[in-house]
RODOKOL-635001 format. One record per residue (C-alpha): residue number from 0; residue in one letter; x, y, z. Coordinates in steps of 0.1 Angstrom, whole numbers, plus 5000, padded with zeros to 4 digits. Example, Ala and Ser with C-alpha at 12.3 -4.5 7.8 and 13.67 -1.06 7.14 Angstrom:
2
<site><num>0</num><residuo>a</residuo><u>5123</u><v>4955</v><w>5078</w></site>
<site><num>1</num><residuo>s</residuo><u>5137</u><v>4989</v><w>5071</w></site>
END
This chain:
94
<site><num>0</num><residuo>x</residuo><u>4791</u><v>5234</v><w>5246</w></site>
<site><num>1</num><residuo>x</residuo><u>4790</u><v>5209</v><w>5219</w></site>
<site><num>2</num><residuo>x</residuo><u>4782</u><v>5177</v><w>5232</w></site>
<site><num>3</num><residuo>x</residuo><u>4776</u><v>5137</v><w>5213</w></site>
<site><num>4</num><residuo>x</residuo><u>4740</u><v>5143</v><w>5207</w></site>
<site><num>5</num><residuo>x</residuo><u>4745</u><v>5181</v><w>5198</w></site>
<site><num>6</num><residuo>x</residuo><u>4755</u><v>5177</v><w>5157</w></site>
<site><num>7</num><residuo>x</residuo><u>4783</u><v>5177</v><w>5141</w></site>
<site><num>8</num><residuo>x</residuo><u>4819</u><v>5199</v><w>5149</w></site>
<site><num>9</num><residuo>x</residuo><u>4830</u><v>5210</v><w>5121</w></site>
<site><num>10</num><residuo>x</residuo><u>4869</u><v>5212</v><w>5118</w></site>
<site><num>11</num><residuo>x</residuo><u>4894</u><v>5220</v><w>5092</w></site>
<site><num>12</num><residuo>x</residuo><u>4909</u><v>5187</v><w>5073</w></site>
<site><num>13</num><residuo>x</residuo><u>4944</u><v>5180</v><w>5082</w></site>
<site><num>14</num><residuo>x</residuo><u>4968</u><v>5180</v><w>5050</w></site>
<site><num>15</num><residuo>x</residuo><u>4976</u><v>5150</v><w>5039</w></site>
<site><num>16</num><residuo>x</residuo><u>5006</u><v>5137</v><w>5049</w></site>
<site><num>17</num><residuo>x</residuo><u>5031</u><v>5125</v><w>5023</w></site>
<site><num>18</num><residuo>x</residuo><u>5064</u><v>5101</v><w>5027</w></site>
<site><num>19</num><residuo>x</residuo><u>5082</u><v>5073</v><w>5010</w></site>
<site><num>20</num><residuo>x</residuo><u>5049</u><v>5059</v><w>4999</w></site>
<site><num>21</num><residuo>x</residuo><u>5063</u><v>5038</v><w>4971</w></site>
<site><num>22</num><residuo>x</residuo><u>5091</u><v>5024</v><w>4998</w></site>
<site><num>23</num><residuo>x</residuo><u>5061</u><v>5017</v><w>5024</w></site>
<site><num>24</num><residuo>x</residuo><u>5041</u><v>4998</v><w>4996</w></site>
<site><num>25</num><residuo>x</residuo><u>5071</u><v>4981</v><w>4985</w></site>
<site><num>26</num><residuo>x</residuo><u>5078</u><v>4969</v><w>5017</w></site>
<site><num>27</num><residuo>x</residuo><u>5048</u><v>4954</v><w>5032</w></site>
<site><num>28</num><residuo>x</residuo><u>5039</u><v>4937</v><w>4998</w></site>
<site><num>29</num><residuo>x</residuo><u>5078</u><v>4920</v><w>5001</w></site>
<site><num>30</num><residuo>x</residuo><u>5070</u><v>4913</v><w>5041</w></site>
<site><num>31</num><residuo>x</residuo><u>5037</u><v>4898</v><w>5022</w></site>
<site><num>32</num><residuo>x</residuo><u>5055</u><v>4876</v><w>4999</w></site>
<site><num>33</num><residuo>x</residuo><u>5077</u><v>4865</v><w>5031</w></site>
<site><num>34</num><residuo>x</residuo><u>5052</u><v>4856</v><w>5054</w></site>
<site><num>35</num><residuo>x</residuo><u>5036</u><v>4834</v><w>5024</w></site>
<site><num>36</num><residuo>x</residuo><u>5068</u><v>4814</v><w>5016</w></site>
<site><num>37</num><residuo>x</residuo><u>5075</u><v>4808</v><w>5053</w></site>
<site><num>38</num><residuo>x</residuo><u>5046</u><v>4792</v><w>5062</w></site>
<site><num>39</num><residuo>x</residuo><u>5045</u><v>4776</v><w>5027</w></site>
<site><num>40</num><residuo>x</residuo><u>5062</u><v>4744</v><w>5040</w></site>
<site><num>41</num><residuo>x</residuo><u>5038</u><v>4739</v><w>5071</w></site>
<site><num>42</num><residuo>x</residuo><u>5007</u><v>4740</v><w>5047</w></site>
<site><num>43</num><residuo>x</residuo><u>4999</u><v>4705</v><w>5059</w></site>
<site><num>44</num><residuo>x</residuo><u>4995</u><v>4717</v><w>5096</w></site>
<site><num>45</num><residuo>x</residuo><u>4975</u><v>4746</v><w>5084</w></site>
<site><num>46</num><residuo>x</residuo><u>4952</u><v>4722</v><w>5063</w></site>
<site><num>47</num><residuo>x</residuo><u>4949</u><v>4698</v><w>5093</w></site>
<site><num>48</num><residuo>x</residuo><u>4943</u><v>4727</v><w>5116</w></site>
<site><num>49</num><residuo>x</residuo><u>4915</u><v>4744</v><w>5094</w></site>
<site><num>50</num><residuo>x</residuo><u>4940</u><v>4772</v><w>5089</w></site>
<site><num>51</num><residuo>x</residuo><u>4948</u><v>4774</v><w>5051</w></site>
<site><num>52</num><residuo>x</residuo><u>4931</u><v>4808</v><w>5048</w></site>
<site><num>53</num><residuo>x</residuo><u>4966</u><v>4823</v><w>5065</w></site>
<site><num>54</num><residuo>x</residuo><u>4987</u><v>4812</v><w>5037</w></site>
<site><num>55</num><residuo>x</residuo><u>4959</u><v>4827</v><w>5011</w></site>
<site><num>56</num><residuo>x</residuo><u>4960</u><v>4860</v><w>5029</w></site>
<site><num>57</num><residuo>x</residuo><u>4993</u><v>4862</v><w>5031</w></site>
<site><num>58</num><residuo>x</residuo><u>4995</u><v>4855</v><w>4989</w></site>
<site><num>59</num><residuo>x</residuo><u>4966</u><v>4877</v><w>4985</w></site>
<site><num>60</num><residuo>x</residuo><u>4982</u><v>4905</v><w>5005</w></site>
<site><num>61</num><residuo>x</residuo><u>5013</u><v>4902</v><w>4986</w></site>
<site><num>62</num><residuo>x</residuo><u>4991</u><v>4900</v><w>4952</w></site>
<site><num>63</num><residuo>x</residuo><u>4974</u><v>4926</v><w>4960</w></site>
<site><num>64</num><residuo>x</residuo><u>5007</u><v>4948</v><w>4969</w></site>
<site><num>65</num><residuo>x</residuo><u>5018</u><v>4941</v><w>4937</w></site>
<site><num>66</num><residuo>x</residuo><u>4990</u><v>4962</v><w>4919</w></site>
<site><num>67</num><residuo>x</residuo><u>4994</u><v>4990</v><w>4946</w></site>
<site><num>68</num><residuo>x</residuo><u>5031</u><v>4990</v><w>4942</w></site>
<site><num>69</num><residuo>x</residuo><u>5022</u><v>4999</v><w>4906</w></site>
<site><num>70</num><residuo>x</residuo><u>4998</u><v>5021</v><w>4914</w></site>
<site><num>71</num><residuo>x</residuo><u>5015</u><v>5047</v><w>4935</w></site>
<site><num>72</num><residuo>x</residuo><u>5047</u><v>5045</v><w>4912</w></site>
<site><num>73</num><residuo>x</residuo><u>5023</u><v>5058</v><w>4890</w></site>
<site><num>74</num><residuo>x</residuo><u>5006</u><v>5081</v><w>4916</w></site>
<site><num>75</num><residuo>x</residuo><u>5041</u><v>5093</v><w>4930</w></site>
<site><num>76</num><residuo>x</residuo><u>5051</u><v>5100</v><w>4889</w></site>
<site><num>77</num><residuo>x</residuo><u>5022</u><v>5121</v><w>4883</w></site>
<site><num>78</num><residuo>x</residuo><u>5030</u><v>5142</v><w>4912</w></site>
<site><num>79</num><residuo>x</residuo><u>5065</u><v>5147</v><w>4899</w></site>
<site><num>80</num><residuo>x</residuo><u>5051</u><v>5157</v><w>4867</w></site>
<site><num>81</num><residuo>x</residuo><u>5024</u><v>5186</v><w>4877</w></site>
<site><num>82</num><residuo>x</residuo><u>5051</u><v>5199</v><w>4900</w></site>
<site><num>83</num><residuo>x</residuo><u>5079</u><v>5197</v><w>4866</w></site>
<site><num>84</num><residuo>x</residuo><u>5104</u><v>5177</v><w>4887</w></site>
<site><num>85</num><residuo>x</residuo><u>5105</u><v>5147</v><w>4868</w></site>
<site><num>86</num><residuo>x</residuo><u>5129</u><v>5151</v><w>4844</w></site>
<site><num>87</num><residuo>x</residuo><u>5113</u><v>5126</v><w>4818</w></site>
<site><num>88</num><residuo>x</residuo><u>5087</u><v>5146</v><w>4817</w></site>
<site><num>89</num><residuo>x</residuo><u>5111</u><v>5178</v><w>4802</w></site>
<site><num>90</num><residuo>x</residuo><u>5118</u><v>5175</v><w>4763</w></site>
<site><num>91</num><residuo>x</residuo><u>5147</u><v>5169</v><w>4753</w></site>
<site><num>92</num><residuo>x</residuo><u>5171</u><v>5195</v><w>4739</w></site>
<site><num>93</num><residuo>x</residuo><u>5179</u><v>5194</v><w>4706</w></site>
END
């Protein structure tokens, strides 16, 4: 019996799972954006309240969203590519 102190169990990884990962990204870095801009107009509260570092998460998230955004277009057009689904990938015919 393999207990906590008896090493490690060694299992087969899981496959990866795969979905609308560009729709996913998209969507939190808008929901990001959002949160940003709604608590934009309160930002003297925040500052009186020592909580300005909400609103610079909130742009940082949607920042940093951005760049994955890009990133798995990128990702998910690669993946098109190796499999030859993408038809920009295909030359044309002359």
């Amino acid at each position: 019996m393999a207990g906590f102190f008896s090493g490690p169990i060694k299992h087969e990884a899981p496959e990866p799972l795969e979905g609308p990962v560009v729709a996913t990204v998209t969507g939190g870095t808008i929901v990001w954006f959002v949160l940003f801009l709604v608590q934009l107009p309160f930002y003297g509260w925040f500052a009186d309240h020592d909580h300005t570092w909400w609103l610079w998460t909130c742009l940082a998230g949607g920042v940093l969203g951005l760049y994955g955004t890009w990133y798995v277009r990128k990702r998910d057009a690669a993946i098109k590519r190796s499999a030859g689904t993408d038809p920009a990938a295909t030359p044309a015919a002359e």
